[in-house]
N, CA, C and O atoms as a GROMACS GRO file, in nm:
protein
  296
    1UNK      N    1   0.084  -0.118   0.000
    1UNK     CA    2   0.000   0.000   0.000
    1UNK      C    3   0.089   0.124   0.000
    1UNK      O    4   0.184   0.138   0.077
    2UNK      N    5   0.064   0.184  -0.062
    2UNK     CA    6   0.145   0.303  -0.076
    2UNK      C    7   0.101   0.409   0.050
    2UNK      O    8  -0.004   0.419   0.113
    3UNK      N    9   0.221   0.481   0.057
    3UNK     CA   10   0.233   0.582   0.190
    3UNK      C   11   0.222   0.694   0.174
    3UNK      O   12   0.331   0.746   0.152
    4UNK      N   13   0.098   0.798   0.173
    4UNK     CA   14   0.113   0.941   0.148
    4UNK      C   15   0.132   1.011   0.261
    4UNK      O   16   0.092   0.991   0.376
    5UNK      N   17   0.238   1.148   0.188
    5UNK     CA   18   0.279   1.221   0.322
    5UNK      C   19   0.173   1.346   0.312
    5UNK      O   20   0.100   1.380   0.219
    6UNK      N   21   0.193   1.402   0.444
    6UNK     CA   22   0.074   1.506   0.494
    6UNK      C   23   0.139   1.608   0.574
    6UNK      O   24   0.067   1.680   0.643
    7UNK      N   25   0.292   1.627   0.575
    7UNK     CA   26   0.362   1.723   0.667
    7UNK      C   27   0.357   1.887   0.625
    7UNK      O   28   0.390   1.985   0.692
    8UNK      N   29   0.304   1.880   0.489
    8UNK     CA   30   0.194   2.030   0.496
    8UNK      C   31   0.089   2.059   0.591
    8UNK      O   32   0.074   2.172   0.637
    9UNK      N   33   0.018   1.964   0.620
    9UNK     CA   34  -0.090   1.955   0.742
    9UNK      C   35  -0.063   2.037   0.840
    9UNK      O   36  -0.116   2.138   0.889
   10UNK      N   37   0.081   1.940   0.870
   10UNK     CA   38   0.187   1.987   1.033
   10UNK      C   39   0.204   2.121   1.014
   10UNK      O   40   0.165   2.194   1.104
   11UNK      N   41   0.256   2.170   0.916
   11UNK     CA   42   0.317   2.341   0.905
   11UNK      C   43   0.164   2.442   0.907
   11UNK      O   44   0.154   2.551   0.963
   12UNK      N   45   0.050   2.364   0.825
   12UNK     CA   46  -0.023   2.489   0.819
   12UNK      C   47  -0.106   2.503   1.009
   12UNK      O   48  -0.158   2.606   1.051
   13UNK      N   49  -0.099   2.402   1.068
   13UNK     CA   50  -0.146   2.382   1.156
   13UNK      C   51  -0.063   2.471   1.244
   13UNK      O   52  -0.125   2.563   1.298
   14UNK      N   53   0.095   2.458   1.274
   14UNK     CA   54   0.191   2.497   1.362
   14UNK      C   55   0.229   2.690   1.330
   14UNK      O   56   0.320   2.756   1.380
   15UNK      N   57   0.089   2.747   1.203
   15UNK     CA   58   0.080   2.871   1.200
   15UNK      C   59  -0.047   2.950   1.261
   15UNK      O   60  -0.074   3.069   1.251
   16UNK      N   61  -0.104   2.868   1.316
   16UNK     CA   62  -0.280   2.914   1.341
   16UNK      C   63  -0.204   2.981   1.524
   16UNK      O   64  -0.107   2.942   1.588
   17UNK      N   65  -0.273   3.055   1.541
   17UNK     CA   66  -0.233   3.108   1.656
   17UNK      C   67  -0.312   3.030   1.751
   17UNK      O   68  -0.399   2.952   1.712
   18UNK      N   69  -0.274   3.055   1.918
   18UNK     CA   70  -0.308   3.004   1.996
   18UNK      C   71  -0.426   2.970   2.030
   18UNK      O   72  -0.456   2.864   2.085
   19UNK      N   73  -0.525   3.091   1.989
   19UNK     CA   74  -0.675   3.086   2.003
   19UNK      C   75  -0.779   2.990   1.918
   19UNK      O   76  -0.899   2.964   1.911
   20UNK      N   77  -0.657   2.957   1.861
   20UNK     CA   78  -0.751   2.849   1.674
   20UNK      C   79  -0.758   2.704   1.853
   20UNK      O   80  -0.714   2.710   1.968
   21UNK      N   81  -0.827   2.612   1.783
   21UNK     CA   82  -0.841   2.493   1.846
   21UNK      C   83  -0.781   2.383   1.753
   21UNK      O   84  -0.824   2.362   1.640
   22UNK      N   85  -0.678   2.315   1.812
   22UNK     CA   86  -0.619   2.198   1.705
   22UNK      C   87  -0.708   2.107   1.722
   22UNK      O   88  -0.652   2.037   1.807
   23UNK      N   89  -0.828   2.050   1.697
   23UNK     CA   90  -0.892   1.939   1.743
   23UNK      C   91  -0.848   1.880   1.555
   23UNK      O   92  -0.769   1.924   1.472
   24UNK      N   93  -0.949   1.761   1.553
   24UNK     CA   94  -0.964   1.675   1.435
   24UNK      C   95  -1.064   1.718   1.349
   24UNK      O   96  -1.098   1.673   1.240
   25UNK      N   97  -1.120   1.843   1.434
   25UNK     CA   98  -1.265   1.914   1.318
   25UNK      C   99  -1.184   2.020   1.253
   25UNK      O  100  -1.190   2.038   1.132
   26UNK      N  101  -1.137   2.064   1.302
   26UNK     CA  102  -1.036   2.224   1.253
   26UNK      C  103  -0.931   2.223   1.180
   26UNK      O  104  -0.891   2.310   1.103
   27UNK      N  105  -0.850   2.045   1.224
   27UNK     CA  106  -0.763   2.033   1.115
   27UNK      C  107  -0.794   1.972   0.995
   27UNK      O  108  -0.734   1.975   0.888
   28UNK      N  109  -0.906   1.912   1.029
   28UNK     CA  110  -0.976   1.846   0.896
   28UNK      C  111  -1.002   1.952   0.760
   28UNK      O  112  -0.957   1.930   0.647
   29UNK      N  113  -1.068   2.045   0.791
   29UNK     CA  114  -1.115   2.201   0.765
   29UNK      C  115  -1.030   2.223   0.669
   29UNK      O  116  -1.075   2.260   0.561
   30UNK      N  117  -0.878   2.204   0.685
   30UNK     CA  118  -0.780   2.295   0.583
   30UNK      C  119  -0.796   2.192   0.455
   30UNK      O  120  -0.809   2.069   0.448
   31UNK      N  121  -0.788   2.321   0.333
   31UNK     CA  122  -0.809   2.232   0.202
   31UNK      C  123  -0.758   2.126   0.174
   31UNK      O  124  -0.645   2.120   0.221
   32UNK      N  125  -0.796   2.010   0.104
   32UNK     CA  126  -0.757   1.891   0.096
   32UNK      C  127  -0.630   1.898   0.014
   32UNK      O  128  -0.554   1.802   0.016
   33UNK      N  129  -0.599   2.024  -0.072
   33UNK     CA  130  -0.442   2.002  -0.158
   33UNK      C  131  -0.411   1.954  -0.248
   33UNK      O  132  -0.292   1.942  -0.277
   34UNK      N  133  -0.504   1.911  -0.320
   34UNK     CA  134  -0.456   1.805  -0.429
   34UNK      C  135  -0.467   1.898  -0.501
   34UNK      O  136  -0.495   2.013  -0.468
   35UNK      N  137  -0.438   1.837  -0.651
   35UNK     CA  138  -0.410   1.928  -0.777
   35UNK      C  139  -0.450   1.811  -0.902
   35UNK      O  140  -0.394   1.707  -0.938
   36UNK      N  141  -0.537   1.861  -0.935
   36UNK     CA  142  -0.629   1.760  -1.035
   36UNK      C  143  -0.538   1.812  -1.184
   36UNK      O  144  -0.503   1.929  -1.174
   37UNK      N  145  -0.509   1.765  -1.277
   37UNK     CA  146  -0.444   1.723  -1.400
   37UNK      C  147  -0.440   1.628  -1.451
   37UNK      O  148  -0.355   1.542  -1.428
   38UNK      N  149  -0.531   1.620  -1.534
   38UNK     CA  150  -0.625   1.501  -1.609
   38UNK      C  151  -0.470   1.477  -1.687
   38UNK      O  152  -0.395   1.560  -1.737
   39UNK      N  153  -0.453   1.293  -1.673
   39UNK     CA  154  -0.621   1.228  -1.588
   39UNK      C  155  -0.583   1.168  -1.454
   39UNK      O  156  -0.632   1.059  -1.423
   40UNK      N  157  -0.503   1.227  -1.376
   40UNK     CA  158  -0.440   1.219  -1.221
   40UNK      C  159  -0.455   1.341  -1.155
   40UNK      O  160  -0.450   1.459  -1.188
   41UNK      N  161  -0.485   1.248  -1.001
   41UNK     CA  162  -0.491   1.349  -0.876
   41UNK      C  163  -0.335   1.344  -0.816
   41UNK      O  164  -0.274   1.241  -0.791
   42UNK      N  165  -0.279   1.499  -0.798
   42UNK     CA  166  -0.135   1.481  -0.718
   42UNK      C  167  -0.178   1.514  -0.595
   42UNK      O  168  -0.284   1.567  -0.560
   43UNK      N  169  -0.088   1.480  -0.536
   43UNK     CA  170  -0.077   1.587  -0.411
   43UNK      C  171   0.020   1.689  -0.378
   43UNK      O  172   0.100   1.700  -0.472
   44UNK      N  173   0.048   1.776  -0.272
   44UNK     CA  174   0.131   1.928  -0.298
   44UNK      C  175   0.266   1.827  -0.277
   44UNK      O  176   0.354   1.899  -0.228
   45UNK      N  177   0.310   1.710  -0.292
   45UNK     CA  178   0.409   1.686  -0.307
   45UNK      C  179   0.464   1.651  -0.442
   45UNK      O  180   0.576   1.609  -0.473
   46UNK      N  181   0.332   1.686  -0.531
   46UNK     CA  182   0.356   1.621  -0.669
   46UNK      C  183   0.355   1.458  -0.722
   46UNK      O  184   0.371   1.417  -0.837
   47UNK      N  185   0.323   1.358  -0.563
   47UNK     CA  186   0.339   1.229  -0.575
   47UNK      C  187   0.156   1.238  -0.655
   47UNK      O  188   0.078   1.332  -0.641
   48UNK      N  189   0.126   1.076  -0.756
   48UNK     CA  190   0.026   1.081  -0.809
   48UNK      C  191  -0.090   1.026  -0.689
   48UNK      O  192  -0.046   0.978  -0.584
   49UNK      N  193  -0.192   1.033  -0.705
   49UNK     CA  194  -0.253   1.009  -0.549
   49UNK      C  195  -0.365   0.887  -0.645
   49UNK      O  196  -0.477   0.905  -0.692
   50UNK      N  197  -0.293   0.790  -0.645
   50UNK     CA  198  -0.371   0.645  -0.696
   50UNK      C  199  -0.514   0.570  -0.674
   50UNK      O  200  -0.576   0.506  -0.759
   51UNK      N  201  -0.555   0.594  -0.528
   51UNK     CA  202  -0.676   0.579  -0.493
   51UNK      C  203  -0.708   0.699  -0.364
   51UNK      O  204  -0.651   0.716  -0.256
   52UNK      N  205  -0.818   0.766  -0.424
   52UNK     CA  206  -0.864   0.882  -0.328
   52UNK      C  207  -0.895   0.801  -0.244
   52UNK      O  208  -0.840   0.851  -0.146
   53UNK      N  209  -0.943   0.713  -0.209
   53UNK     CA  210  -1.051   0.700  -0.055
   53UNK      C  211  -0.921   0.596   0.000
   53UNK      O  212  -0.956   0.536   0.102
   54UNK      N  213  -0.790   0.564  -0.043
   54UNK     CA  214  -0.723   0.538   0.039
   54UNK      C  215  -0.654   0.642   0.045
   54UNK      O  216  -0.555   0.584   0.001
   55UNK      N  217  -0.628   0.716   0.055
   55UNK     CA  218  -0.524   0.902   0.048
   55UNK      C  219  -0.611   0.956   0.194
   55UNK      O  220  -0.580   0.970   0.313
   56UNK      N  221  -0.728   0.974   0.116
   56UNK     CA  222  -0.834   1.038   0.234
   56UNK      C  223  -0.833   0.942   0.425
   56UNK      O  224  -0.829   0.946   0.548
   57UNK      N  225  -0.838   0.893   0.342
   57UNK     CA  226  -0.834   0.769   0.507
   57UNK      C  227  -0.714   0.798   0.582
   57UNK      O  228  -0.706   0.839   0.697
   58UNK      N  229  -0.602   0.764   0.479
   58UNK     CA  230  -0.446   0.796   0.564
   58UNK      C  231  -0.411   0.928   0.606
   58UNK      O  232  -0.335   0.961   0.697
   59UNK      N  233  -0.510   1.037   0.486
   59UNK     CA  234  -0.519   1.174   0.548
   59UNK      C  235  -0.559   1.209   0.736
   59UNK      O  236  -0.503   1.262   0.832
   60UNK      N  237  -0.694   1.139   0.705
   60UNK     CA  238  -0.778   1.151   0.843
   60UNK      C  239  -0.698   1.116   0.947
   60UNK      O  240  -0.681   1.199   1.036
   61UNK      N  241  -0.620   0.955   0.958
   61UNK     CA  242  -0.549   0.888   1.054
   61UNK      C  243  -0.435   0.976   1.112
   61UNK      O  244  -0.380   0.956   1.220
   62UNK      N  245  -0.398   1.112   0.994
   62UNK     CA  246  -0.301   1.209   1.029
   62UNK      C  247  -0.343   1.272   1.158
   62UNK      O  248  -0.314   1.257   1.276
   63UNK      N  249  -0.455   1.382   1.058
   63UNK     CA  250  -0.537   1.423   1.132
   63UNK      C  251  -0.535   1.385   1.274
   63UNK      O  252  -0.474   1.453   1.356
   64UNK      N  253  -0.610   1.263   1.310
   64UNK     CA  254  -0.642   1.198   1.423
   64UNK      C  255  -0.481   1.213   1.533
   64UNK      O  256  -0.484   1.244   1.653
   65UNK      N  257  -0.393   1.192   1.478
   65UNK     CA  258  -0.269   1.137   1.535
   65UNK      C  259  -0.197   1.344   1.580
   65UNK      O  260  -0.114   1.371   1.666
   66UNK      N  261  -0.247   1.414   1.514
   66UNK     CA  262  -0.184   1.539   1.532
   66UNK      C  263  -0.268   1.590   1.626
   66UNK      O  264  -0.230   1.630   1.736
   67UNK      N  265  -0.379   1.591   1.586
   67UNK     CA  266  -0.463   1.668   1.706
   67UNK      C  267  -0.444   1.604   1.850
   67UNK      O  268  -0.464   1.689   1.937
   68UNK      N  269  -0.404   1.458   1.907
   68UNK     CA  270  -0.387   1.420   1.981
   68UNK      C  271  -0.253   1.469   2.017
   68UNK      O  272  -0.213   1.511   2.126
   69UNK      N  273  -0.178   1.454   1.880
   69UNK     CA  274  -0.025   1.500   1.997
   69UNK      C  275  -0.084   1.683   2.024
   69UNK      O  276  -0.070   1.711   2.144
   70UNK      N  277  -0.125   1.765   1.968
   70UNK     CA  278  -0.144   1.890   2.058
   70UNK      C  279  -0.237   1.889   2.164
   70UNK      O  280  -0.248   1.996   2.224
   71UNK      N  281  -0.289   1.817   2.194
   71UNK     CA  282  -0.349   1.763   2.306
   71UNK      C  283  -0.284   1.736   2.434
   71UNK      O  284  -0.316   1.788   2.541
   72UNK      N  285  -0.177   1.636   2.413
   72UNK     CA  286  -0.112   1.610   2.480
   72UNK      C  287  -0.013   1.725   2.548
   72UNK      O  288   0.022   1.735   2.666
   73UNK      N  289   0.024   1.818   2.425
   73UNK     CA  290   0.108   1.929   2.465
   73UNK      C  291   0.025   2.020   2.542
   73UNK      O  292   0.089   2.077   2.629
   74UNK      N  293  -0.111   2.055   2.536
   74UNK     CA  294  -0.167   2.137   2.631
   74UNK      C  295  -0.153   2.132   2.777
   74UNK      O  296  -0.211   2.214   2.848
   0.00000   0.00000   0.00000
């Protein structure tokens, strides 16, 4: 299974000021990033993104895994 990265996520997240809420609803929120150019979806890494609803899933599991670590940091 192929491995997509999401460490744009991390940066746009680690610019929201203190008052934003890192939960899994807020980081979900930021645009999904891809870049459609028929007849492939990339992502802002330029890798080709082969099956959306496995991209999206490994997206979310990000998601899930970041908002917990700022959680933890609170």
């Amino acid at each position: 299974m192929k491995q997509y990265r999401f460490d744009y996520i991390r940066e746009s997240v680690e610019e929201w000021g203190d008052n934003v809420p890192k939960t899994v609803e807020f980081i979900e929120m930021l645009p999904l990033g891809l870049l459609a150019f028929y007849p492939s979806l990339n992502d802002p890494y330029g890798e080709v993104v082969d099956n959306f609803d496995e991209w999206y899933r490994q997206r979310h599991e990000y998601c899930v895994k970041l908002a917990e670590e700022y959680k933890r940091k609170a």
